[in-house]
C-alpha positions in Angstrom: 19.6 -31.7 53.3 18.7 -30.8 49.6 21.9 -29.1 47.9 21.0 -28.2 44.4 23.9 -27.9 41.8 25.3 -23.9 40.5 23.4 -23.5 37.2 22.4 -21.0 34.8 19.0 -20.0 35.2 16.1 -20.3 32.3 13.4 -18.2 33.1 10.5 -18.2 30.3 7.0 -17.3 29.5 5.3 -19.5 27.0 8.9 -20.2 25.1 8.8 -21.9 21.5 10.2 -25.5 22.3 12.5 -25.6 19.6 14.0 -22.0 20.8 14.3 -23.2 24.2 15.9 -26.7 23.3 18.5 -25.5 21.2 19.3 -23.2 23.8 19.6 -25.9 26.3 21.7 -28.4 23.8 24.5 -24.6 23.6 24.9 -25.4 27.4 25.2 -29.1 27.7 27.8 -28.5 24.9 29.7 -26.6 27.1 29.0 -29.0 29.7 27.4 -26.7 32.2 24.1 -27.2 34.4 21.1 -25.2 33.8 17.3 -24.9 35.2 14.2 -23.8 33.7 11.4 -22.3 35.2 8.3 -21.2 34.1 7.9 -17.6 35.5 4.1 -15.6 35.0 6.4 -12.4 33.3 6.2 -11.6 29.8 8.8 -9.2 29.7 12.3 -10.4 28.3 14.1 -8.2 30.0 12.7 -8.9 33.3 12.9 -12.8 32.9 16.8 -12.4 31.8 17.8 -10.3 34.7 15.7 -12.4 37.4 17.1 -15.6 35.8 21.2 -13.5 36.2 20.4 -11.9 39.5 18.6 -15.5 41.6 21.4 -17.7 39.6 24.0 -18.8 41.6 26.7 -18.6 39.1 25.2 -14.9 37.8 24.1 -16.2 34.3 21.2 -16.2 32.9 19.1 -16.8 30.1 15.2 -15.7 29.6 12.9 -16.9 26.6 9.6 -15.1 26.0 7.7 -16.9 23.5 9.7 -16.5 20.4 12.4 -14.0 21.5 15.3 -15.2 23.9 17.9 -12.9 25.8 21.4 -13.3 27.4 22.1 -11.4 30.9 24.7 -11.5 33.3 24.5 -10.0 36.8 25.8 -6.9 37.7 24.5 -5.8 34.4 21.4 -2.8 34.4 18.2 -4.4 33.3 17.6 -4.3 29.3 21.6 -4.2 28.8 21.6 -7.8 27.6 24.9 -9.4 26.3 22.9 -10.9 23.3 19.2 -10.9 22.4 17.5 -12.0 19.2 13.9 -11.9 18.3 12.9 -15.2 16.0 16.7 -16.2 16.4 17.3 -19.8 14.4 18.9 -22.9 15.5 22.8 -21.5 15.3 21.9 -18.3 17.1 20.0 -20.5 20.1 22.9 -22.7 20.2 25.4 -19.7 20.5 23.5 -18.1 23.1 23.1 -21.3 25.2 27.1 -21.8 24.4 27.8 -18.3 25.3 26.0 -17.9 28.7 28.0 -20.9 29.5 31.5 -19.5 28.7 30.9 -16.7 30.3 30.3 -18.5 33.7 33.7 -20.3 32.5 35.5 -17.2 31.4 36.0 -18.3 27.8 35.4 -16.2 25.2 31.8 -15.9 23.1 31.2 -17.9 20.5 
């Protein structure tokens, strides 16, 4: 039997590394598991919303080349919680932070 562990989703197309490891180093921070999967979408608002809705804990982040977005479930598609286009290394680490808390109910970063 394979069990996998509840994390936050990463869904991206083509991501910048540096984007999509700062992200990742905002959730180990927090000390929360997280997945990433390359998906054949380009849209950011699709990959956030697919990464929320198939998480298990309802978080999720998607990265589209250079632009990276924030989505919880229950949320309406394109209603992210945070999205940045070109964001730098504090802005990843905050949104890699945040989709953590909010999993954890803490407040954003």
């Amino acid at each position: 039997m394979i069990i996998k562990k509840p994390s936050i989703f990463i869904y991206t197309f083509h991501p910048d590394k540096e984007i999509l490891r700062e992200i990742c180093a905002g959730m180990e921070e927090e000390g929360v598991f997280y997945e990433i999967s390359e998906q054949t979408v380009s849209d950011l608002d699709e990959l956030s919303w697919l990464a929320a809705n198939d998480s298990m804990l309802g978080s999720g982040i998607g990265v589209s080349e250079t632009k990276a977005a924030l989505q919880m479930r229950g949320i309406k598609k394109g209603h992210n919680l945070e999205a940045y286009d070109r964001p730098d290394k504090a802005k990843c680490r905050k949104l890699g932070a945040n989709s953590a808390r909010a999993i954890k109910k803490q407040p954003f970063k």
